[in-house]
N, CA and C of each residue as an Amber inpcrd file, in Angstrom:
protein
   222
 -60.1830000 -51.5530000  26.6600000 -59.8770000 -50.1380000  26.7210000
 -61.0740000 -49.3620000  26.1810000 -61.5880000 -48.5220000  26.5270000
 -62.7120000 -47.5210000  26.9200000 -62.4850000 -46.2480000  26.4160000
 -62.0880000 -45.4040000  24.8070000 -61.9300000 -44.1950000  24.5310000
 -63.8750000 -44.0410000  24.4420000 -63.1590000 -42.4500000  25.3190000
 -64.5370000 -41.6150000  24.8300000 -63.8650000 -40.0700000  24.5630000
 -64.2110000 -39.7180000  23.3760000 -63.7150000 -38.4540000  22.8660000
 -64.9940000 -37.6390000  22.7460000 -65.0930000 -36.3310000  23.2440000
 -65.9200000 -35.1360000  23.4850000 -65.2450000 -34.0750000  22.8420000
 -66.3420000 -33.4370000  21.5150000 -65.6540000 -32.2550000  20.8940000
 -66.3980000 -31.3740000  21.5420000 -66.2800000 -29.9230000  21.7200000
 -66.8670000 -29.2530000  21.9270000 -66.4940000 -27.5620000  21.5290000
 -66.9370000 -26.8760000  21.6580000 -66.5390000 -25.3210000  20.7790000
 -65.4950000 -24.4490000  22.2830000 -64.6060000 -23.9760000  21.6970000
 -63.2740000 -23.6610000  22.2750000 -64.3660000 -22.4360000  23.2450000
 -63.1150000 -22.2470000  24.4700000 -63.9700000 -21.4130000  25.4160000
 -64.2580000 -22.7530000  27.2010000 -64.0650000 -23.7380000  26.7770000
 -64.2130000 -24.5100000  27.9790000 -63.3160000 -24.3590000  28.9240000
 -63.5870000 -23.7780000  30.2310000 -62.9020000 -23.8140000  31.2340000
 -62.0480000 -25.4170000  31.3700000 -60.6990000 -25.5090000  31.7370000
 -59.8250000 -26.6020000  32.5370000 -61.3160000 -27.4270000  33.5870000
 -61.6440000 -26.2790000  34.4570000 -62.0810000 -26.8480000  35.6750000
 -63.3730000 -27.6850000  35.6130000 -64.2490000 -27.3600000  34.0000000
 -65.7290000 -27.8540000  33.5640000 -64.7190000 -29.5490000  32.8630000
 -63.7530000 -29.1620000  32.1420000 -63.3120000 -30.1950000  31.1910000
 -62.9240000 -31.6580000  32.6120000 -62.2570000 -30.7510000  33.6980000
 -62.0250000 -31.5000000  34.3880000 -63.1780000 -32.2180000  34.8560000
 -64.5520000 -31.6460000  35.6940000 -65.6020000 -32.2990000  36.0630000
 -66.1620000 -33.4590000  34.9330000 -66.2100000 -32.4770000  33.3810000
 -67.1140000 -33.7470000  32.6130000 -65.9000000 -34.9090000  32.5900000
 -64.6310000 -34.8590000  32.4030000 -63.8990000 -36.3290000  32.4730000
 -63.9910000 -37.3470000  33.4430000 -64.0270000 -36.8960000  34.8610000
 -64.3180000 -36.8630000  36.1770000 -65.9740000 -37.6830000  35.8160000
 -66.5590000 -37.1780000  35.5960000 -68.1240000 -37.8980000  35.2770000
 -68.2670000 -38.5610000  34.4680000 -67.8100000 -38.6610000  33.1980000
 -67.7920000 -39.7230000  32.1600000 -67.0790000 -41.0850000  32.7990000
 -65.9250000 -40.7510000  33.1070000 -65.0970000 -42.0620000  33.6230000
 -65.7730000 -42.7300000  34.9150000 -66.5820000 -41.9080000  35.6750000
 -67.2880000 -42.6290000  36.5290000 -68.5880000 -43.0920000  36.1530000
 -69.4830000 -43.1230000  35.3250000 -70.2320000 -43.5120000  34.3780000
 -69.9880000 -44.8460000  33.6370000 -68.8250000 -44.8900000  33.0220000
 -68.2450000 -45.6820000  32.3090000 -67.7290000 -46.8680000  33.2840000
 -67.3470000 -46.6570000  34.7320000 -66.6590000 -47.1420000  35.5640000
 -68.1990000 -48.1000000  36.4790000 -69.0570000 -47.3820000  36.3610000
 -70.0580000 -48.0960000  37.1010000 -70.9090000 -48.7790000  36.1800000
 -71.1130000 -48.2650000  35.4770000 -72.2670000 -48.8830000  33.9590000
 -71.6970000 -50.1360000  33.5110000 -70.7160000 -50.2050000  33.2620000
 -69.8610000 -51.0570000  32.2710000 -68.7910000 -52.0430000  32.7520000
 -68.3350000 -51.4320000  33.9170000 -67.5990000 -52.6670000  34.5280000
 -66.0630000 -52.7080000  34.1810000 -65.3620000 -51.6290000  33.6650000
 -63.9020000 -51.4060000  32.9680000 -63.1500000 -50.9780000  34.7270000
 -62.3280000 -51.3940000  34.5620000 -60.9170000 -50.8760000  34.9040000
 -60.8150000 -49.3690000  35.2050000 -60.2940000 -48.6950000  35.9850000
 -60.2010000 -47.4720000  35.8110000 -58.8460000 -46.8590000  34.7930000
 -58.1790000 -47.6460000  34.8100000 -56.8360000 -47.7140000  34.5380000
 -56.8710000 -48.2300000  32.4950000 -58.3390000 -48.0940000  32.2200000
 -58.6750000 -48.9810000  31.3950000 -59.8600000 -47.7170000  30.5170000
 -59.7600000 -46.6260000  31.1160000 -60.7730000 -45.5780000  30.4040000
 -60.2670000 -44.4060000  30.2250000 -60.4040000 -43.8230000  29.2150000
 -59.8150000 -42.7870000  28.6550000 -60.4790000 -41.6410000  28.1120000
 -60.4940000 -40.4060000  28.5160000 -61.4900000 -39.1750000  28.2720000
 -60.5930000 -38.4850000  27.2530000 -60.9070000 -38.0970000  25.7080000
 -60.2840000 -36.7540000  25.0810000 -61.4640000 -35.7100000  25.0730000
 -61.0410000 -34.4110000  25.3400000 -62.0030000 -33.1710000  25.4400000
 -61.3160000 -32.4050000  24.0260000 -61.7570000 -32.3150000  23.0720000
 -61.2230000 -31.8470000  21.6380000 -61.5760000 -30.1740000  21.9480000
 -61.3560000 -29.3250000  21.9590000 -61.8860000 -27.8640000  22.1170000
 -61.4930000 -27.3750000  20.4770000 -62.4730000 -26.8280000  19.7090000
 -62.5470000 -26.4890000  18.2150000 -63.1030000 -24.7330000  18.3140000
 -62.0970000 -24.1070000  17.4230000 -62.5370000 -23.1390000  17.5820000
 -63.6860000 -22.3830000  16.4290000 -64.4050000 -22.0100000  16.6120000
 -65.2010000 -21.0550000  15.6260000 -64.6750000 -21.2390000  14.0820000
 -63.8620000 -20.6080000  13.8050000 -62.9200000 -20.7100000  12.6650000
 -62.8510000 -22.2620000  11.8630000 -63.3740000 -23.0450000  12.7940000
 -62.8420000 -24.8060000  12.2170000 -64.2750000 -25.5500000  12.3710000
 -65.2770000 -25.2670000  12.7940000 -66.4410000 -25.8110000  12.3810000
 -67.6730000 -25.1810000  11.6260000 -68.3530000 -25.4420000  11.0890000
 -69.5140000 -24.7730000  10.4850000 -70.9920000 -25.4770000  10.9920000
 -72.3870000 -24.3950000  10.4140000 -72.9350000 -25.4280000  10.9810000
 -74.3420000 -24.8520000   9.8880000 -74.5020000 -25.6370000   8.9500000
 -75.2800000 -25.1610000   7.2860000 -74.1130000 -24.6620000   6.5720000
 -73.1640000 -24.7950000   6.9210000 -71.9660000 -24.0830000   5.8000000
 -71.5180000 -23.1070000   6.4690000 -72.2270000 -22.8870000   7.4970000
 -71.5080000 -21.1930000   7.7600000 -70.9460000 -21.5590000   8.8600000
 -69.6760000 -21.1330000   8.5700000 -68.1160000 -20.8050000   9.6350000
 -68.5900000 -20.3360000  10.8270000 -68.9640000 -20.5800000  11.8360000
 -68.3290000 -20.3610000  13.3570000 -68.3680000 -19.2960000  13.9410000
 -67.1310000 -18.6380000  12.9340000 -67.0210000 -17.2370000  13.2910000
 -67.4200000 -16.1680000  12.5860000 -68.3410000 -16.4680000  11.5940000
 -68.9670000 -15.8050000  10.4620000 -70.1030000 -14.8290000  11.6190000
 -69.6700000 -13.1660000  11.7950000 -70.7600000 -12.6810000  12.6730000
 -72.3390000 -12.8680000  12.0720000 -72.7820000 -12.9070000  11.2420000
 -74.2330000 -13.7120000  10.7830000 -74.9810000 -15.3680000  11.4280000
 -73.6380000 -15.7440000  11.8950000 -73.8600000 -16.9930000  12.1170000
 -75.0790000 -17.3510000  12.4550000 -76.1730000 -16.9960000  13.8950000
 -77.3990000 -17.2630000  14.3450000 -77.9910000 -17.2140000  13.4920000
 -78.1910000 -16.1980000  12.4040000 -79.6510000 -16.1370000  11.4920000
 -79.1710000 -17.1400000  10.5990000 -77.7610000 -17.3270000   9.7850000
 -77.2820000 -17.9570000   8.7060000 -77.4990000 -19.2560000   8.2540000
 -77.1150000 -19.9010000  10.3530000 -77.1430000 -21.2900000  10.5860000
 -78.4850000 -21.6890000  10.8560000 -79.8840000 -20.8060000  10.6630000
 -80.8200000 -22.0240000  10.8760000 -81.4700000 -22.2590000   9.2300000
 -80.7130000 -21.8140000   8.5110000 -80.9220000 -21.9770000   7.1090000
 -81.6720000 -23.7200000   6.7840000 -82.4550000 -24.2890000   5.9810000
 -83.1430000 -25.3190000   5.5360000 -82.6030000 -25.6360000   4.3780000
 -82.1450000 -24.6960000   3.4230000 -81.5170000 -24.8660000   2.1160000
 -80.9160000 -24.3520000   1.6730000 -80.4030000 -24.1600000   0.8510000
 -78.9250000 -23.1990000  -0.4520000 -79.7240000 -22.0270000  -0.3140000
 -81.8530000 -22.0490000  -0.9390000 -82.2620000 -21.0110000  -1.0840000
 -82.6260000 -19.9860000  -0.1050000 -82.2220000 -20.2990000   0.9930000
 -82.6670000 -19.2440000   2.1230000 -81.4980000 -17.8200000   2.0090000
């Protein structure tokens, strides 16, 4: 059995989530030699609010300048 789990930031169309599962499982299906019946796609969609990225929240409007921070002292 073949999990592949994909997080990605909320906002993903059904119809993109559908293509990348659609492409992973055929990837997985030719590369590797599994079963189809035997591979499994999760698409996690996370919103702003639930990831950070240097500490700063997502949805923090500063975010671009905040997040290319190097240290505490910036």
């Amino acid at each position: 059995m073949t999990i592949t789990r994909i997080d990605t930031w909320d906002g993903i169309t059904e119809k993109k989530a559908k293509l990348w599962a659609e492409a992973i499982t055929k990837i997985i299906y030719e590369e590797f030699d599994n079963n189809l019946d035997e591979i499994q796609v999760y698409i996690n969609l996370v919103s702003p609010s639930h990831w950070s990225q240097a500490g700063i929240m997502g949805n923090d409007d500063s975010w671009i300048e905040k997040s290319k921070r190097k240290s505490y002292g910036e």
